[in-house]
N, C-alpha and C positions, 0 to 999 in steps of 0.2 A: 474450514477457517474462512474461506473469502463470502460465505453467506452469513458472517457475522460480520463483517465491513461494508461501510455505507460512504458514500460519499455525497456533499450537499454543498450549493452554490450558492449565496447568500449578497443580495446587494444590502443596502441598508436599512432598510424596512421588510423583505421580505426572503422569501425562500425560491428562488426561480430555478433550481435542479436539484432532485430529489433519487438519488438510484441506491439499491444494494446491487454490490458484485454476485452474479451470478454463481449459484452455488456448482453447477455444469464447471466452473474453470480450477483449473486446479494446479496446484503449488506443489513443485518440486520437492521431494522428500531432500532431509540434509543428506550430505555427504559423509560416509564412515572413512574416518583416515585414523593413521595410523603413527603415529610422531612420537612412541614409546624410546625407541632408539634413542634421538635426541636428549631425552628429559634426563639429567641430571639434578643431583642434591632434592632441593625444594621445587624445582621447576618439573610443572606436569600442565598439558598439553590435552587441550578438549578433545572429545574422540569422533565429534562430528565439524563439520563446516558448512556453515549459510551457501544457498543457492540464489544466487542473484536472479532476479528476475523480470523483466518488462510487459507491463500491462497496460494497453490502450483502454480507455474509456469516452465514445462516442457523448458527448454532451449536447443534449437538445433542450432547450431550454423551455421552461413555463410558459414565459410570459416575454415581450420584445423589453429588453434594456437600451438605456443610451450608451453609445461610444464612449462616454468619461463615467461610467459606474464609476465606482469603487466597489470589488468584487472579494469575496471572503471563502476561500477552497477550504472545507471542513471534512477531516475524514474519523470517520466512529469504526474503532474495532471495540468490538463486543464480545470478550475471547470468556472461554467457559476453562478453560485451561491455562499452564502456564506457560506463556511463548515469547517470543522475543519475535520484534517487526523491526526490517532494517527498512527507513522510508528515505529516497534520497532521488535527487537529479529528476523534479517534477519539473514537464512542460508541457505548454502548452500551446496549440498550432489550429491553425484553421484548417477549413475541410481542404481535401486536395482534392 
């Protein structure tokens, strides 16, 4: 899955970060639970649960930008199956 996601940094005429997530990392299988107990009447209850997960990506850029870019974070999943991506709480931080 993560050698089908691309991430790309875009000012406004060009492309100045260009990376696929290495296909080497790897994503947590769901979680098999169990909430049959629970499920009454109409109510039934998925039999897996999302694995939240935190992925740093080193950005080195093409080319020098100015301090007041305007900068455009694009991410490409290219999924060959059917999946669900939960994307949420991006930041971003300078080197330490």
């Amino acid at each position: 899955m993560l050698s089908d996601t691309k991430v790309e940094l875009l000012n406004k005429s060009d492309v100045v970060f260009k990376k696929s997530l290495p296909a080497s990392g790897s994503v947590s299988p769901l979680l098999i639970s169990d909430f049959s107990e629970l499920e009454k009447g109409g109510v039934r209850y998925a039999p897996t649960e999302p694995v939240l997960q935190t992925f740093t990506l080193p950005i080195e850029l093409n080319k020098p930008i100015s301090t007041e870019s305007e900068l455009e974070l694009v991410f490409i999943f290219e999924t060959t199956r059917d999946v669900t991506i939960i994307l949420d709480d991006i930041g971003i931080t300078t080197a330490i």
